[in-house]
C-alpha positions in Angstrom: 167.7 -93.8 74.7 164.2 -92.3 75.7 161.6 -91.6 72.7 162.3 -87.8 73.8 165.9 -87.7 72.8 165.4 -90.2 69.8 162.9 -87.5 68.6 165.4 -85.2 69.4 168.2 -86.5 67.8 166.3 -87.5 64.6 165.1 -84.0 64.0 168.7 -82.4 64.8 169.9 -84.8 61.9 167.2 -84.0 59.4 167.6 -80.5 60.2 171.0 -81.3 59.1 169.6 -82.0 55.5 168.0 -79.6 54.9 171.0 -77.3 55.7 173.4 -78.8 52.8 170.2 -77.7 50.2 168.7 -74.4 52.1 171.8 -72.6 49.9 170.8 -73.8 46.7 166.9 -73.4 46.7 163.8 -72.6 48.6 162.2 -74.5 51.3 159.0 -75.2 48.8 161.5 -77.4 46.4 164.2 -78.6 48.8 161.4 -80.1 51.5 160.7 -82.6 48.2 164.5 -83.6 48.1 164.9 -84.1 52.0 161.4 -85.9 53.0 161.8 -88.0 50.0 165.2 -89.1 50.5 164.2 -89.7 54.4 161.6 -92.2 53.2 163.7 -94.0 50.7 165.9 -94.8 53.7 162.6 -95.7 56.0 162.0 -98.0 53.2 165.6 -99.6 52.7 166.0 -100.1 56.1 162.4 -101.6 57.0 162.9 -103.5 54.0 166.6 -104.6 55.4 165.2 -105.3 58.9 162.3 -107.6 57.4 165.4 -109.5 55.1 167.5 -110.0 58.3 164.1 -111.2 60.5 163.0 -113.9 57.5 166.8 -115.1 57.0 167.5 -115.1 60.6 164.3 -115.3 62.4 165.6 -111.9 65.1 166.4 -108.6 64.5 169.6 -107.2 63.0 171.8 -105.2 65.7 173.3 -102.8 62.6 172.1 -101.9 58.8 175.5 -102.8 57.9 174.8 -106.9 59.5 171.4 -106.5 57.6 173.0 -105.4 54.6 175.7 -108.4 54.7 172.9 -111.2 55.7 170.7 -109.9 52.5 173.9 -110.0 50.5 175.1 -113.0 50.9 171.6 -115.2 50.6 171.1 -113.7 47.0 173.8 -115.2 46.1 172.3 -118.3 46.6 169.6 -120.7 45.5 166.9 -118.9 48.1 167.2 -115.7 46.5 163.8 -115.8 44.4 161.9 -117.6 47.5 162.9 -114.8 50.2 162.2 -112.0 46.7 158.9 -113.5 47.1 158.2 -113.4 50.8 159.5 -109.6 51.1 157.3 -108.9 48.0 154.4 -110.0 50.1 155.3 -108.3 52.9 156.6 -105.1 51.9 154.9 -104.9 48.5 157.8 -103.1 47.3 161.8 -104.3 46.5 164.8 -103.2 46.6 167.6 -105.4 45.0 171.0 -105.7 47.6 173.4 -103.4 45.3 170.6 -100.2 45.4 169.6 -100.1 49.2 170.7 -96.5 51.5 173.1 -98.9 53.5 174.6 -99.7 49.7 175.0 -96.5 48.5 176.5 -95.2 52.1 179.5 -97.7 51.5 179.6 -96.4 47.7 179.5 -92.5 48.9 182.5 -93.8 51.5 184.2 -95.2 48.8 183.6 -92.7 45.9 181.7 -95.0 44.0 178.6 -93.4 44.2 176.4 -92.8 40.8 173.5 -91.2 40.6 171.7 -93.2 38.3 171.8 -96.1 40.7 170.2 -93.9 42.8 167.1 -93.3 40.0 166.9 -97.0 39.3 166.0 -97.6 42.9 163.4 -95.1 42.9 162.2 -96.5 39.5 162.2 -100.2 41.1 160.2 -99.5 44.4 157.5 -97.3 41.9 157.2 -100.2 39.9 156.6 -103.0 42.5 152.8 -101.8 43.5 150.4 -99.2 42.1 150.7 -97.4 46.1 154.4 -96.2 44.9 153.9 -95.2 41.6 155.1 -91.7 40.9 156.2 -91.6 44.9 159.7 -90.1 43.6 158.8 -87.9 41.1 159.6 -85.1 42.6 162.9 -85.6 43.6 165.1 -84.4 40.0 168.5 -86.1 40.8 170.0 -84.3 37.4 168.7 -80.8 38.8 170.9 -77.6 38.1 169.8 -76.4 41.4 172.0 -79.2 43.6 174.9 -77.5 42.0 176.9 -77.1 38.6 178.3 -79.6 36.8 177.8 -83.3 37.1 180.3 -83.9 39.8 178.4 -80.8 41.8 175.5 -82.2 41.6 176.6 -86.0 42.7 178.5 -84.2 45.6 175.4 -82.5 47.1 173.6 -85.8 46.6 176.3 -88.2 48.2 176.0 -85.3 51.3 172.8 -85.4 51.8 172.8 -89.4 51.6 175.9 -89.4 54.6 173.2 -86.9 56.5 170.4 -88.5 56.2 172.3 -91.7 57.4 173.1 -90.0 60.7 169.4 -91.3 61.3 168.9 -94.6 63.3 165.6 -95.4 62.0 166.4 -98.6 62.8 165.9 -97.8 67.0 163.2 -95.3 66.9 160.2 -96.0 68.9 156.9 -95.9 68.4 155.5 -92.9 66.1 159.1 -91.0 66.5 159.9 -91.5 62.8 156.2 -90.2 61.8 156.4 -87.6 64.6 159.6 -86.3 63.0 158.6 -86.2 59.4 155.1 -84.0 61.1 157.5 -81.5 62.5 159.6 -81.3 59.2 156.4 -80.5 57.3 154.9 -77.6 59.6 158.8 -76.2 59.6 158.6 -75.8 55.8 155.2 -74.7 55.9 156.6 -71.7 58.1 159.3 -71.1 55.6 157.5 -71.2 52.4 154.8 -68.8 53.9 151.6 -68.3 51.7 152.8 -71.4 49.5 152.1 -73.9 52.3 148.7 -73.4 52.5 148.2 -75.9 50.2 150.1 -78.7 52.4 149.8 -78.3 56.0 146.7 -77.3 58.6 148.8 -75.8 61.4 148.2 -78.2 64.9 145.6 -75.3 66.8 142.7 -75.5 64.4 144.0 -79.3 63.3 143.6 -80.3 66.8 140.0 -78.5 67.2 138.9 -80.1 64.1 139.8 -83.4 64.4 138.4 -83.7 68.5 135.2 -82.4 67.1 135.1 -84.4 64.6 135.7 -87.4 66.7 133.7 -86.7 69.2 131.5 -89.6 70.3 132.8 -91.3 68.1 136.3 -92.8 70.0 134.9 -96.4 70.6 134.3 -97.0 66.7 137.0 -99.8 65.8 137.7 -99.3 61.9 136.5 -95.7 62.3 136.7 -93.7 58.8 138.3 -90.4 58.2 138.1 -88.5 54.9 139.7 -85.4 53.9 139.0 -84.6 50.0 141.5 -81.8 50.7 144.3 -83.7 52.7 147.5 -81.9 51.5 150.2 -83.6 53.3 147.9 -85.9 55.0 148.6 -84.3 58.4 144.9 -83.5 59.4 143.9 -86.9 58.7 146.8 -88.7 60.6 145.7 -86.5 63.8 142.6 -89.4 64.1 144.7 -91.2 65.0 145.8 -89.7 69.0 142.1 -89.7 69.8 140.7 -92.9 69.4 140.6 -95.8 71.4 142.1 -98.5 68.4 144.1 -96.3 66.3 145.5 -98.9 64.5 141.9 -99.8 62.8 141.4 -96.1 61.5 141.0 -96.1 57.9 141.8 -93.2 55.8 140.4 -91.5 52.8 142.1 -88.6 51.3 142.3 -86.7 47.7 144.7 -83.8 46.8 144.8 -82.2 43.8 148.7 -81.4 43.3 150.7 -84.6 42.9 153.8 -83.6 44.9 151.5 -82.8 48.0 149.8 -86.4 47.2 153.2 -87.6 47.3 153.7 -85.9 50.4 150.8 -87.7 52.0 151.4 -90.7 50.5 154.6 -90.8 52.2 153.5 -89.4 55.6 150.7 -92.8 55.6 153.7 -95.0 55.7 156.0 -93.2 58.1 153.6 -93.0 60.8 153.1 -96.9 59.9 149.7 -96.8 58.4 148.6 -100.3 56.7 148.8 -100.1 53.0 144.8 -101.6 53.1 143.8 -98.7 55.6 144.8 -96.1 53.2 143.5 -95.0 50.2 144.4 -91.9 48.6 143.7 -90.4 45.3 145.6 -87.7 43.4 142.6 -85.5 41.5 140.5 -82.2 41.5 138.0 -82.7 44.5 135.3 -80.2 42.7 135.6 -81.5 39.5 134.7 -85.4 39.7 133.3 -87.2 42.7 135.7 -89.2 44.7 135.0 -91.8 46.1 132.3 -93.4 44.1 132.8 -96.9 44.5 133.1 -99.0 47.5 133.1 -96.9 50.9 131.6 -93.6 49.8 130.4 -92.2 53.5 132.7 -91.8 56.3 132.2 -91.6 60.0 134.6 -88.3 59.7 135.2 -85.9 57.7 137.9 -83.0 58.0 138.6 -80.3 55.7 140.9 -77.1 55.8 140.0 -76.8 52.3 141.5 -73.2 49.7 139.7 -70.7 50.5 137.7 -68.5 47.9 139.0 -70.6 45.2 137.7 -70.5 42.0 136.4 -73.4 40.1 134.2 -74.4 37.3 130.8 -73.7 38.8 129.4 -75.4 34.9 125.2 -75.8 35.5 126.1 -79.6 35.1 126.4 -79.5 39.0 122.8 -78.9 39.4 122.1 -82.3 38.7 125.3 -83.8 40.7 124.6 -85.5 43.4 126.2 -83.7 45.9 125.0 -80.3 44.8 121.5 -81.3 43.3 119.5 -81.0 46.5 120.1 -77.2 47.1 119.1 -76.0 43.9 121.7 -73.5 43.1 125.5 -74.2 43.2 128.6 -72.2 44.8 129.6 -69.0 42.8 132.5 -69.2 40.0 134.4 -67.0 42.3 134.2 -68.5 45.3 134.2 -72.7 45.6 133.6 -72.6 49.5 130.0 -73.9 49.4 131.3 -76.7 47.2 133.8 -77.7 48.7 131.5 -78.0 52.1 128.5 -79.7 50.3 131.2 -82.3 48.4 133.1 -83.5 52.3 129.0 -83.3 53.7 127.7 -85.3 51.1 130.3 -87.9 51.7 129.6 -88.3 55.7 127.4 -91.1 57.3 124.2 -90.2 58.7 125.5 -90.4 62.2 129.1 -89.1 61.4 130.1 -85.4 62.0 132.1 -83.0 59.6 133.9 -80.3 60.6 135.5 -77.4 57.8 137.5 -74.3 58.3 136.4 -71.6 56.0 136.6 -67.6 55.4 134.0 -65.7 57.7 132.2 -64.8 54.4 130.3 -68.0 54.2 128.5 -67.0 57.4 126.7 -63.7 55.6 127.0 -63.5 51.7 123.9 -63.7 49.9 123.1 -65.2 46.6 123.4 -68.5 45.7 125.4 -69.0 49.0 122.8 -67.5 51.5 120.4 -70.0 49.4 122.3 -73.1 50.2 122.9 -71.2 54.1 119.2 -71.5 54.5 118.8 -74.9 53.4 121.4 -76.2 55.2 119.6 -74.7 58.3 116.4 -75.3 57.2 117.6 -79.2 57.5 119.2 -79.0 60.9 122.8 -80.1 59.2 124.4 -76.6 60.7 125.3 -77.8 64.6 128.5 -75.2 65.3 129.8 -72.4 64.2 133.3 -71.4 65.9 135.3 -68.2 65.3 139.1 -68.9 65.3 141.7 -66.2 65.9 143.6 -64.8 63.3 146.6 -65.2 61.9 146.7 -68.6 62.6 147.2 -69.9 58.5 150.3 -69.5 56.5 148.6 -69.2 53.3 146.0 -65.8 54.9 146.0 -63.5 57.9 142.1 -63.8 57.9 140.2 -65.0 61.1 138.5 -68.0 59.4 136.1 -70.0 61.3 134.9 -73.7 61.5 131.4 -75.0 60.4 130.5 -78.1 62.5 128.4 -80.4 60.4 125.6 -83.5 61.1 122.9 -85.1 59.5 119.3 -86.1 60.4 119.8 -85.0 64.6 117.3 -83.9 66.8 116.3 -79.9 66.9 117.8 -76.8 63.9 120.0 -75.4 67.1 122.9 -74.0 66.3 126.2 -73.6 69.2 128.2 -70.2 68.2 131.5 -69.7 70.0 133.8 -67.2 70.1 137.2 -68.4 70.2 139.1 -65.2 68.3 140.7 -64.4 71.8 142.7 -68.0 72.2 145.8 -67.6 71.2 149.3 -66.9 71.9 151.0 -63.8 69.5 153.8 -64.9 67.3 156.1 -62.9 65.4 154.8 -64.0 62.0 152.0 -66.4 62.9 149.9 -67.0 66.4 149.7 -70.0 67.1 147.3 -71.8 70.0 148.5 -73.3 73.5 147.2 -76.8 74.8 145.3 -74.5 77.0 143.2 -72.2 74.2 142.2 -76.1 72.4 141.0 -77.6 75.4 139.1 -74.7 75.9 137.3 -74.9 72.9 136.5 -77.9 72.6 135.2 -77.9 75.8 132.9 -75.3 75.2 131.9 -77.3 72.1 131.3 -80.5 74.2 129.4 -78.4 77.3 127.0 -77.4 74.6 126.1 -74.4 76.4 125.4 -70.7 76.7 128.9 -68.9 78.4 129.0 -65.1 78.5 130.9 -63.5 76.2 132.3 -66.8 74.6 129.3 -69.3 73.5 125.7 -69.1 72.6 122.9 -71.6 71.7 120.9 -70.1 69.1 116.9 -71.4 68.0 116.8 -71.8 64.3 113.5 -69.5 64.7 116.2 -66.4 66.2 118.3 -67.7 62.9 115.3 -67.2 60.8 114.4 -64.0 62.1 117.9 -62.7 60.7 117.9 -63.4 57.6 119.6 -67.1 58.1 123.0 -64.7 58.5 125.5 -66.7 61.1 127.8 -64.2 61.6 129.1 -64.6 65.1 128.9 -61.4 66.4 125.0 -61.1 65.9 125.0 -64.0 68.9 127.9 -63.8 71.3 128.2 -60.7 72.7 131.5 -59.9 73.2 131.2 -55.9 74.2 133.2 -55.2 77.4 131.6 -51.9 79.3 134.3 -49.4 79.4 135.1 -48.6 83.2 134.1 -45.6 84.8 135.8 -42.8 85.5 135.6 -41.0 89.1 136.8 -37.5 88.5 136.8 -36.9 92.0 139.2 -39.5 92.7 141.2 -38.3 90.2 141.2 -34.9 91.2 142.4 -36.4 94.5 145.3 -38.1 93.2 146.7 -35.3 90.6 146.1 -33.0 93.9 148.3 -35.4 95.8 151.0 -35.5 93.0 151.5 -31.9 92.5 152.0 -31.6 96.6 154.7 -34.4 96.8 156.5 -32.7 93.6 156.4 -29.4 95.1 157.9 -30.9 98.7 160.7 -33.0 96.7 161.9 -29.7 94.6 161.4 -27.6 98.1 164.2 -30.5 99.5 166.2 -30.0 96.4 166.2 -26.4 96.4 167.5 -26.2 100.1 170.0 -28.6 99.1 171.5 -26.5 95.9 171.4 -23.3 98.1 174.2 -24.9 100.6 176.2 -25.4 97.4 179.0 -23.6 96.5 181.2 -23.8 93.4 184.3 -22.2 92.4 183.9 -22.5 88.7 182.2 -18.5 88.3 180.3 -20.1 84.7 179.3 -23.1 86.7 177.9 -20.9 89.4 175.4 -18.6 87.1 173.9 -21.9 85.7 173.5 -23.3 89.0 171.4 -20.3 90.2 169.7 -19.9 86.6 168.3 -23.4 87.7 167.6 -22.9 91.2 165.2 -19.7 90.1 163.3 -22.0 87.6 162.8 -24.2 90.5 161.9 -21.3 92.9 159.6 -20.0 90.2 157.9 -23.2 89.4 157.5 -23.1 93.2 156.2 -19.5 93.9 154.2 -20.0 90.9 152.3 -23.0 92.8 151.8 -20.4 96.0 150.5 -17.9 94.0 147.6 -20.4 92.4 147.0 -21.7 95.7 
């Protein structure tokens, strides 16, 4: 089977999940009960797989041979050696009576209890500090899958037979991960303004993270930090555009735990290395992360809420991040901070690329303070207008704000990009074509009427330090011309071909005769108003 129709298939039986819950609640609570039951069974059966290979030394050619071969040798004497050997691979376990394969038969057989079920969440959290809380958010007991006990196990023991539909044992390359990416941006389109918080849609994603990368490609071990990641889906994009993805290491903090969660499982379905990820479940704004270890990334991405409020206590003024601008980011609006936490946190050779409201560009205050230093230093290298509609949690246009540190020259690239898109029915989206586009205009670096400008921090200075895109890409299209006399010609033309058409007509109608006396009067009664009409024209002429 081609990695096409595995994708394909995978998604079709997914989809299939989250039908048995879509009647019981909404996309923002059912998403947790499908994606985390799809990883427990990427777990099981990895974990299976790895039994069979240790035991066996090849690969298993069914979960149900896996299941058997893991069985049977924990039974015996070599049970606490291969424990140990899985425990060092996997750093998590599952003991033979709780794995997906295991409770398939048990659904199969009506044996199935839901408290096995919890135990074998409880058992992989406790194995390593990476799983601890992963299935929190998953409430077996939950009114929601039903009333009663026994509705409640049924809807659970259905989704489990789903779910198994899966061969996650076959699928190739990043099919699984690929999968779980398309699951996330469906529920972000079905939970509307609430998925703001988890998913960057794949237009502005893409822009950010070639920008980002840019130049960069070559790095082996390249770092990517989002202190906003959500679901984790902006920082995974690294990954498709670098030479040696497999070296990426990624840095992310979310502030609500079932997004971390999210993103925590995401890492591991797209087969990220438990030591290249490190993710952290806290308020960004609030306290520094990370402060130990690597603190300053070759990348940084970040699609971060906009306009949020936050603390804005005068204890910032002597953080770190904050403490070089001399004011901080207004109570009502956390934009600035946000940007000055992810710019802080970026190498001196590394870029950083945010999407924010156009706002940031022209408000004054303690925002148009930190504008002009940022300026003043040279940091500000791109300013690019997206089109709107393009975010589930606003209709806004919001725009990105390219980022560097200590480069040559305080020139800033403006673009113009509010035209690339394709219209949608709720949200416009952007085709291959519109990204390349603009990130080729990015790369090219150059002046392109109507679209891009390269503006001297002196013309910057001279307004004010405003950015607003407008005031340098002009994108005013003359209105055409009108020739009158041309138009004259054509109306004249018209009125001659309608008068020789009702001429025709009226010859026609006068060959006519009907029988029907009633029929007769309303046949002349319209061949006068076309004779009128007519001698009405020869009289104006």
């Amino acid at each position: 089977m081609s990695s096409m129709e595995n994708s394909k298939d995978l998604l079709s039986v997914l989809w299939g999940g989250a039908d048995i819950l879509r009647s019981k609640m909404d996309a923002n609570e059912y998403k947790n009960y499908l994606l985390g039951m799809v990883f427990y069974k990427y777990l099981s059966d990895t974990f299976l797989v790895k039994a069979y290979d240790l035991i066996n030394d090849c690969r298993p050619d069914t979960m149900e041979q896996a299941q058997e071969s893991y069985e049977e040798i924990m039974k015996t004497d070599s049970a606490e050696d291969l424990t140990e050997d899985l425990m060092e691979t996997c750093r998590y376990s599952i003991k033979p009576e709780h794995t997906f394969t295991k409770f398939v038969k048990k659904v199969n057989e009506n044996t199935f209890k839901r408290e096995e079920l919890q135990a074998a969440f409880n058992e992989i959290e406790d194995s390593d500090e990476i799983f601890h809380h992963m299935f929190d958010d998953i409430d077996l007991y939950s009114n929601r899958l039903g009333a009663g006990d026994a509705k409640q196990s049924k809807t659970i023991s259905d989704l489990i037979l789903e779910i198994n539909k899966a061969d996650l044992l076959n699928a190739e390359g990043d099919v699984l991960g690929n999968a779980y990416e398309y699951l996330i941006g469906q529920f972000a389109s079905e939970t509307g303004k609430k998925a703001g918080e988890f998913y960057t849609p794949q237009g502005p994603a893409q822009i950010l993270t070639r920008i980002a990368v840019a130049g960069q490609e070559g790095i082996r071990g390249l770092t990517v930090y989002d202190p906003c990641m959500g679901s984790g889906s902006l920082l995974l994009n690294a990954r498709k555009f670098v030479d040696e993805p497999g070296y990426v290491r990624f840095y992310g903090q979310e502030l609500m735990p079932s997004t971390y969660n999210l993103a925590r499982m995401n890492m591991f379905l797209h087969g990220i290395a438990p030591e290249n990820q490190k993710l952290h479940n806290a308020d960004t704004l609030d306290a520094d992360w990370p402060t130990d270890e690597e603190t300053e990334f070759d990348m940084v991405v970040m699609n971060p809420p906009y306009s949020a409020k936050w603390s804005a206590a005068q204890g910032f003024l002597v953080d770190e991040r904050f403490s070089d601008y001399g004011v901080i980011a207004p109570k009502s609006k956390a934009d600035y901070a946000f940007l000055l936490h992810g710019f802080y946190h970026l190498k001196q050779n590394g870029t950083m690329a945010i999407v924010l409201p156009h706002g940031v560009l022209f408000r004054g205050g303690a925002e148009g303070a930190i504008r002009q230093k940022l300026l003043e230093n040279g940091s500000v290298y791109a300013v690019i207008g997206l089109p709107a509609n393009l975010f589930y949690n606003t209709s806004i246009p919001t725009c990105i704000i390219v980022l560097k540190k200590h480069r040559e020259g305080r020139d800033v690239l403006f673009i113009d990009a509010s035209k690339e898109f394709q219209k949608g029915k709720k949200q416009n989206t952007m085709s291959v074509e519109n990204i390349d586009h603009v990130v080729e205009l990015y790369l090219r670096r150059e002046s392109v009427d109507k679209e891009a400008s390269v503006i001297s921090f002196d013309d910057i200075k001279k307004n004010g330090y405003n950015l607003n895109i407008p005031r340098y890409v002009d994108t005013f299209e003359e209105e055409v011309v009108v020739d009158l006399a041309e138009i004259n010609s054509e109306l004249r033309n018209t009125k001659e071909n309608i008068n020789r058409t009702q001429k025709e007509l009226l010859s026609l109608m006068k060959g006519m005769i009907v029988a029907d006396e009633s029929v007769q009067k309303k046949l002349n009664d319209f061949m006068s108003i076309i004779g009128g009409a007519d001698n009405e024209e020869n009289t104006s002429n």
